[in-house]
N, C-alpha and C positions, 0 to 999 in steps of 0.2 A: 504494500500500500504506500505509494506518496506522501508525503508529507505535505507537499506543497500545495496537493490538490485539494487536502482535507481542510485549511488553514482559512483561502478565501468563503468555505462557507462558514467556518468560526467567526469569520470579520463580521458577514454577513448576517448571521444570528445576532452576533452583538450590538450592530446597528441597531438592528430593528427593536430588542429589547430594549435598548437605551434609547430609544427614540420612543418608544410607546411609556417608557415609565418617566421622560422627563416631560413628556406631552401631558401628563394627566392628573398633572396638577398645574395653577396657574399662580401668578407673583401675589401676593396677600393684599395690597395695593387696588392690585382690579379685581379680586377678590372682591375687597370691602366698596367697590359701585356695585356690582350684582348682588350682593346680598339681599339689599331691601326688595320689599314685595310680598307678592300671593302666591303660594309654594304648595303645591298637593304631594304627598306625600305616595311614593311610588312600590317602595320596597324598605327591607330592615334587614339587614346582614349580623346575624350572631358570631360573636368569637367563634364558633364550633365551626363555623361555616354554612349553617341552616340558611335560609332566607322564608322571610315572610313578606309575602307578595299581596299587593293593598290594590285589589281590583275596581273597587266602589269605594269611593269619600263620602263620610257626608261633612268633615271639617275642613278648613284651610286654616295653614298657616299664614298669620299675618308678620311680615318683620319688619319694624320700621328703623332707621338709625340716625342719631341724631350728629348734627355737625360738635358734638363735646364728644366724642367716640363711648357716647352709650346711644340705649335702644331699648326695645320691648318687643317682645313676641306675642301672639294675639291668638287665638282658636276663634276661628268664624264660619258660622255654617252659611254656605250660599242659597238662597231664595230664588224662586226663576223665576223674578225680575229683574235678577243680577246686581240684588242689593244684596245685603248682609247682616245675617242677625250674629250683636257680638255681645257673650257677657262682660261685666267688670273686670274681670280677671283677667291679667297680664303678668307676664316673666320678663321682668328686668333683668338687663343686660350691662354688663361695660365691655367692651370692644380691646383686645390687646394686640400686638404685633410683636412676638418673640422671635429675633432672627428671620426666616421663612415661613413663621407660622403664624396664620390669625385664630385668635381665640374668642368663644364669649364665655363669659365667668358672670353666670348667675348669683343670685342669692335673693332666695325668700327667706320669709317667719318659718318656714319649716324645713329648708335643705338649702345646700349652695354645691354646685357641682360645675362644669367646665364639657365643654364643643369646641373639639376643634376643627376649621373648617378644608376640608381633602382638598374642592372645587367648589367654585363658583361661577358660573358664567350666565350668561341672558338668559338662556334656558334651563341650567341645573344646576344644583347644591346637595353637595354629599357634606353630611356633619358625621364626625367621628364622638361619644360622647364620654366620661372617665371610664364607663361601665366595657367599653372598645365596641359598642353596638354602632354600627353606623346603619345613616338614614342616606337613603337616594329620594331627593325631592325632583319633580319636574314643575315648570311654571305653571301656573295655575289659569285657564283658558273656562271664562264663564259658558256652558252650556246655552246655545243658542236657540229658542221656543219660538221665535220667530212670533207673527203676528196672528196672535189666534180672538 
């Protein structure tokens, strides 16, 4: 067997790995524009590797963030008039940026725990959370009833 011949497709493998795993995360910076918004919630990835796949919503997530690098997270169920019924209750957020990684770092009256965020772009947000469950969100697109 060649050595030589075996080599360019080791190049070749490595390319591709290094290029798919530096693609799939984005700088924390343009992270934190896409953050905000209406985020339906897609899938749930367990440590074990399980996934729990979220076929029907009836909540969205709301994220709003504010220009002092905090926020609040919102549970809203959509209406098909494409308003939104939202209780009181919100998760307050502060926003950090450690090295390559954004973070939010919670804290209520009854827990404080940390998300960090894998991706964010126009259309998806994967959060990783201390518990290592990660969440695949995709944009949230109001259901269309048209005129009846």
């Amino acid at each position: 067997m060649n050595l030589f011949r075996i080599r360019p497709v080791f190049a070749i493998l490595y390319l591709i790995v290094f290029a798919t795993w530096s693609c799939s995360t984005n700088p924390p910076e343009e992270q934190l524009q896409n953050i905000a918004g209406y985020w339906e919630i897609e899938k749930v990835e367990l440590p074990d590797g399980q996934v729990k796949e979220y076929t029907v919503n009836t909540t969205v997530d709301y994220i709003e963030v504010g220009q002092d690098s905090t926020g609040f997270r919102k549970k809203l169920h959509p209406k098909p008039d494409g308003s939104f019924y939202a209780s009181e209750d919100q998760e307050d957020f502060k926003l950090s940026i450690q090295g390559k990684q954004l973070s939010l770092q919670y804290r209520t009256s009854l827990s404080e725990w940390e998300e960090n965020v894998i991706k964010a772009t126009k259309d998806r947000l994967i959060l990783r959370n201390t518990d290592n469950l990660k969440y695949f969100y995709k944009r949230f697109e109001p259901v269309d009833f048209g005129d009846r």
